[in-house]
N, C-alpha and C positions, 0 to 999 in steps of 0.2 A: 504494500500500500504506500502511497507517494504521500509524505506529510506537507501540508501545506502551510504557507500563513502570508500574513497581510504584509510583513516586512518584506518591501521591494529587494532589500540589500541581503537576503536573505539567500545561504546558498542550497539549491536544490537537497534534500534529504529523502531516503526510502526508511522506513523502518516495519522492523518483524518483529514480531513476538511469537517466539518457539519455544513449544511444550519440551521440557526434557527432564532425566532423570534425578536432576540438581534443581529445578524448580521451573518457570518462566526466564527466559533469556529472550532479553529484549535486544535487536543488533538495530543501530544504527548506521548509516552508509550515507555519508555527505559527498556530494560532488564538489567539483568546482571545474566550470568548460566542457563534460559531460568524461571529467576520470574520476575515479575515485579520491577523494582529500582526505577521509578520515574512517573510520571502521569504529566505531565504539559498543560494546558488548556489555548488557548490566543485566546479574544475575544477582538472586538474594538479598539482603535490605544491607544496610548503609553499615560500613565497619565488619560484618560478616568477610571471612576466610574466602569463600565462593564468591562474594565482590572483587573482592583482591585479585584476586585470579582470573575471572571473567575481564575485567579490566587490562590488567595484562596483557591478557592474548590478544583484545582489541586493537592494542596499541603495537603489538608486536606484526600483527595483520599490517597496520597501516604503517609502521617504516619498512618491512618488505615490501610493500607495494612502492613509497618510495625507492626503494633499493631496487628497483628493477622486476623484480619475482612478481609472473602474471598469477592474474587470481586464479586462473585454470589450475598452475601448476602448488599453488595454496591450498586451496580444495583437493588439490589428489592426495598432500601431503599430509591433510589434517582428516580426511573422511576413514581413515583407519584406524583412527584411536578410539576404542572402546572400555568401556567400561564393565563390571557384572554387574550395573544395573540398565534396565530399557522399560522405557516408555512408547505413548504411539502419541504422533502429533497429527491430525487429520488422518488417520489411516495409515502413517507411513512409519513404521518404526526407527526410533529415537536411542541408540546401544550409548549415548554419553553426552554430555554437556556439549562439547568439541564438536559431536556429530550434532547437536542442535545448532553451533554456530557455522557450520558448513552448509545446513539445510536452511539458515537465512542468506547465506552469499547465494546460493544456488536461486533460492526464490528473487532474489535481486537480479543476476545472472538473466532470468530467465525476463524479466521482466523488463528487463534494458531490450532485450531481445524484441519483444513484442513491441515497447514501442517504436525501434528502427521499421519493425515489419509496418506499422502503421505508417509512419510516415513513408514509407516506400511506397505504398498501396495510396495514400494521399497523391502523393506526387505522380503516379500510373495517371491517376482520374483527373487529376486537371488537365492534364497534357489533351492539346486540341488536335480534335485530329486533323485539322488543315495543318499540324505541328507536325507533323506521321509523313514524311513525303514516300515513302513504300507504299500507301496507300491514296496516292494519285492516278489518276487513269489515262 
């Protein structure tokens, strides 16, 4: 889901909140020029062990993405760590906190995706077809 708000200056954000075996992990994903600027992960209430560390991997997230590391190769890297415990978040099972923060890049991921598809499919239908010279006669 795209967060919105009234601040013009405000830079584009997506956020998720995913069920996992550590509780509600919320990920934040700020853009800025349509890259990623920030990753921020918040699990468990304030001063809790599981903030610390959800925090953490947030910030660890967003200076490998500085550092060069695509988020493709983020996600291979992180969707292996499991846990023994597992949840289900819509149906999709949840094996660790870690797998909770990979199944909100993914859902990010996936949603960058959709909206290129749209504006692709925008840009198809304007196009006039006096624009189209293959379809001259």
């Amino acid at each position: 889901m795209t967060l919105k708000t009234l601040n013009e200056t405000a830079l584009p954000s997506y956020v998720y909140d995913i069920k996992t075996p550590e509780g509600d992990a919320f990920i934040i994903i700020t853009e800025d020029g349509n890259k990623i600027f920030s990753v921020q992960v918040m699990m468990g209430k304030s001063g809790a062990s599981i903030r610390a560390w959800s925090e953490a991997i947030g910030n660890m997230i967003t200076l490998a993405l500085e550092g060069g590391i695509s988020l493709d190769k983020i996600i291979e890297t992180l969707s292996s760590i499991h846990s023994d415990r597992v949840t289900y978040h819509k149906g999709i099972e949840i094996r660790s906190g870690i797998v909770g923060i990979v199944r909100g890049l993914l859902l990010y991921q996936a949603e960058k995706i959709k909206e290129s598809i749209k504006v692709e499919m925008t840009n198809f239908e304007s196009a006039s077809i006096l624009e189209m010279p293959w379809m001259e006669e």
